[in-house]
FIFI-653508 format. One record per atom (N, C-alpha, C): residue number from 1; z, x, y; atom name. Coordinates in steps of 0.001 Angstrom, whole numbers. Last residue first. Layout:
PT pos       w       u       v site
PT NUM       Z       X       Y   CA
...
// end
This chain:
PT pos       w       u       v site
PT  68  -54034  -24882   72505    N
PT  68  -54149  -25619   73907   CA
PT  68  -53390  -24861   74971    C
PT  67  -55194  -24056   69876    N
PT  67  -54201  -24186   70599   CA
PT  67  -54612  -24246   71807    C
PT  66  -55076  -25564   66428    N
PT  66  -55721  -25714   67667   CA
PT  66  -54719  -25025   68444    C
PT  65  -55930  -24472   62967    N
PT  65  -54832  -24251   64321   CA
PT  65  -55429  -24787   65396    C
PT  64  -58332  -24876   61603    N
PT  64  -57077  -25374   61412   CA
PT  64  -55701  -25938   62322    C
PT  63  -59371  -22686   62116    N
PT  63  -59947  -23734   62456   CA
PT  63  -59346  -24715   61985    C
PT  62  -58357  -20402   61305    N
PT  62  -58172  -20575   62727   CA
PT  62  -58703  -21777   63159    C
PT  61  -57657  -19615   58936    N
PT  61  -57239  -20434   59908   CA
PT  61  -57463  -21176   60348    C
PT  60  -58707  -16658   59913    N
PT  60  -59263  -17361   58043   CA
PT  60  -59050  -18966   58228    C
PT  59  -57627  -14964   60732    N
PT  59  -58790  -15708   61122   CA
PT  59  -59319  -16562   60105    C
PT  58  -56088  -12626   59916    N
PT  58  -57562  -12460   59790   CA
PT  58  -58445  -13818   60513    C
PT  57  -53566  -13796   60289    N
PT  57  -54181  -13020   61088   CA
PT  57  -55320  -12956   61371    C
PT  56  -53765  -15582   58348    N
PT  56  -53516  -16061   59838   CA
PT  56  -54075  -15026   60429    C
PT  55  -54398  -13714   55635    N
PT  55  -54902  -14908   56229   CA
PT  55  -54680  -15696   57746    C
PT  54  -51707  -12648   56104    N
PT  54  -52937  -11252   56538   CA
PT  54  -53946  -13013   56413    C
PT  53  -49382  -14202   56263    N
PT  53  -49359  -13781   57074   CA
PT  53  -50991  -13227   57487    C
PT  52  -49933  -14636   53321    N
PT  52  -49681  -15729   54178   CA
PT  52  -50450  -15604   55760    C
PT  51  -50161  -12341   51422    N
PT  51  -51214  -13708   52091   CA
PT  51  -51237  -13987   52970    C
PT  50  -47039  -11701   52500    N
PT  50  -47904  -11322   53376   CA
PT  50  -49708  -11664   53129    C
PT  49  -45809  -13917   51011    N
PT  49  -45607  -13782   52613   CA
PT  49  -46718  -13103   53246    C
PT  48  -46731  -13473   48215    N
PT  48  -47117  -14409   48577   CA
PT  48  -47042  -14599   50175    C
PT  47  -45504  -11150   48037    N
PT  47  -46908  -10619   47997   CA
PT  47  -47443  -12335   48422    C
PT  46  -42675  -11577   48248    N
PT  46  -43700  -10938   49391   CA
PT  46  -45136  -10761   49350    C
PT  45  -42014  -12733   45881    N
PT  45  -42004  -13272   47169   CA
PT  45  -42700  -12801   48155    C
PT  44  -43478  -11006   44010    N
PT  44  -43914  -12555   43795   CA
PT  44  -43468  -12688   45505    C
PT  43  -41459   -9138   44673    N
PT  43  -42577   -8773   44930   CA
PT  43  -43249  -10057   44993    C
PT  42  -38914  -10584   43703    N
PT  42  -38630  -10332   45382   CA
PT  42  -40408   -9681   45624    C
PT  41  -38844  -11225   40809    N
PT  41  -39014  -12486   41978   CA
PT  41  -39502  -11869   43728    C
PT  40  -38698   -8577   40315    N
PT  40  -40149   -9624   40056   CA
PT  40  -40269  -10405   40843    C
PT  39  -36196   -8425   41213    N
PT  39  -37355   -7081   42033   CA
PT  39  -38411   -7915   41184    C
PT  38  -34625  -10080   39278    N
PT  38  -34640  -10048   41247   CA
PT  38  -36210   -9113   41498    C
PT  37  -35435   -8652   37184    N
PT  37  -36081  -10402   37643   CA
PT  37  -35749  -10574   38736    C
PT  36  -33891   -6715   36789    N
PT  36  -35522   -6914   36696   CA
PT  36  -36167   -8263   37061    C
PT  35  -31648   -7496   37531    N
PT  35  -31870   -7198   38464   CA
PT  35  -33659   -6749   38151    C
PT  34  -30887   -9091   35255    N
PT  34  -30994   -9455   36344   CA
PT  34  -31942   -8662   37503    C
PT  33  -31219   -6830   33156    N
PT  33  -32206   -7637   32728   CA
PT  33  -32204   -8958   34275    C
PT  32  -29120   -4972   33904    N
PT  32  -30143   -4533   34005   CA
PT  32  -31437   -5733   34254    C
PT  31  -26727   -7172   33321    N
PT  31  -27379   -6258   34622   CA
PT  31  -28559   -5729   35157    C
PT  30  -27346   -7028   30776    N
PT  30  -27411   -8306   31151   CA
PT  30  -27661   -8071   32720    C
PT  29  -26644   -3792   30026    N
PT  29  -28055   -4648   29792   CA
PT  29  -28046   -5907   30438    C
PT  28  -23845   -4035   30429    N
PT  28  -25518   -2745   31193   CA
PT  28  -26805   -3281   30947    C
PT  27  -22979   -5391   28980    N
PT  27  -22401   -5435   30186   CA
PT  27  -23826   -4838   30960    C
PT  26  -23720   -4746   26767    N
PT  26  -24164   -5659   26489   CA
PT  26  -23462   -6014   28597    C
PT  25  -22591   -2112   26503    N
PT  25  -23767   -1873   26155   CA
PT  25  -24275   -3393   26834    C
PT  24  -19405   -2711   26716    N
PT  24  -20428   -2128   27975   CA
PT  24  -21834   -2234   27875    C
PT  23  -19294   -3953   23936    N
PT  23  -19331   -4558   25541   CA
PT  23  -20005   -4476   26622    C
PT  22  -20022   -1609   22560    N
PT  22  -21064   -2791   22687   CA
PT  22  -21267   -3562   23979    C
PT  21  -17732     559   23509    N
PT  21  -19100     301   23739   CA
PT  21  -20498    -590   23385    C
PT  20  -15892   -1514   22300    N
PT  20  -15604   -1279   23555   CA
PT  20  -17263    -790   24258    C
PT  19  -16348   -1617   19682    N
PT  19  -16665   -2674   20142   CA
PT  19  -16709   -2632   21699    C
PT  18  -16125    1186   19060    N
PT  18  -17474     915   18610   CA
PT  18  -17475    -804   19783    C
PT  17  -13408    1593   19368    N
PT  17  -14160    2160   20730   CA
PT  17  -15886    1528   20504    C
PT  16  -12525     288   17305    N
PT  16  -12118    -458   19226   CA
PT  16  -13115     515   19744    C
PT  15  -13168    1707   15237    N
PT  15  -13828     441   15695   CA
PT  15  -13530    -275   16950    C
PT  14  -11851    3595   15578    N
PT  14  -13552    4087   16004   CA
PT  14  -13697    2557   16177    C
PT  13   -9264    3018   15527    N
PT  13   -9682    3546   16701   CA
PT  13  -11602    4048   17096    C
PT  12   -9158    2238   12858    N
PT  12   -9080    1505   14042   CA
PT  12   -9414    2063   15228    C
PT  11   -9384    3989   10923    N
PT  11  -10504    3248   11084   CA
PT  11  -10311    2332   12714    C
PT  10   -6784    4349   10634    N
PT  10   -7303    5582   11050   CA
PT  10   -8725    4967   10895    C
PT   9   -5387    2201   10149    N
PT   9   -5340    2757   11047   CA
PT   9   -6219    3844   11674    C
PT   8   -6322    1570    7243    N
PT   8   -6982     695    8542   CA
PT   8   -6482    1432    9765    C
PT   7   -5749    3575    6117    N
PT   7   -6954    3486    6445   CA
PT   7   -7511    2453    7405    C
PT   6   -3174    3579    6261    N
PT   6   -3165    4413    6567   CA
PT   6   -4675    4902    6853    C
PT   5   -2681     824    4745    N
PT   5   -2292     801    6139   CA
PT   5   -2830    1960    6574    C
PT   4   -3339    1580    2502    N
PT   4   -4058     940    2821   CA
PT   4   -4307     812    3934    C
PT   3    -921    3561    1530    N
PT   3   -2763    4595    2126   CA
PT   3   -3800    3627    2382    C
PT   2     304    2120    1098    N
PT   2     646    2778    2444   CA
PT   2    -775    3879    2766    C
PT   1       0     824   -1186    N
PT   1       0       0       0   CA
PT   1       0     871    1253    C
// end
């Protein structure tokens, strides 16, 4: 009985650290996998602003706009 205890102990400390770095693993990735979809969303956003913008400019418009 005491070399049973004497293996779960001495197994315990790889397996807290094995679960401790999943955590993180799974902490670094859910982070990661946000902030790839902010910087998708945030190019999608600008590449649609400056259309926006290089069509007004260009005149593309302008027959649209009246101005008085």
């Amino acid at each position: 009985m005491c070399a049973n205890k004497e293996e779960r102990l001495s197994s315990y400390p790889s397996d807290l650290f094995t679960s401790y770095m999943k955590s993180w693993y799974e902490y670094v990735n859910a982070w990661n996998m946000m902030y790839a979809e902010f910087i998708r969303n945030t190019s999608k956003f600008t590449e649609s602003w400056v259309d926006a913008f290089s069509n007004l400019w260009s005149g593309k418009y302008s027959d649209k706009i009246r101005v008085e």
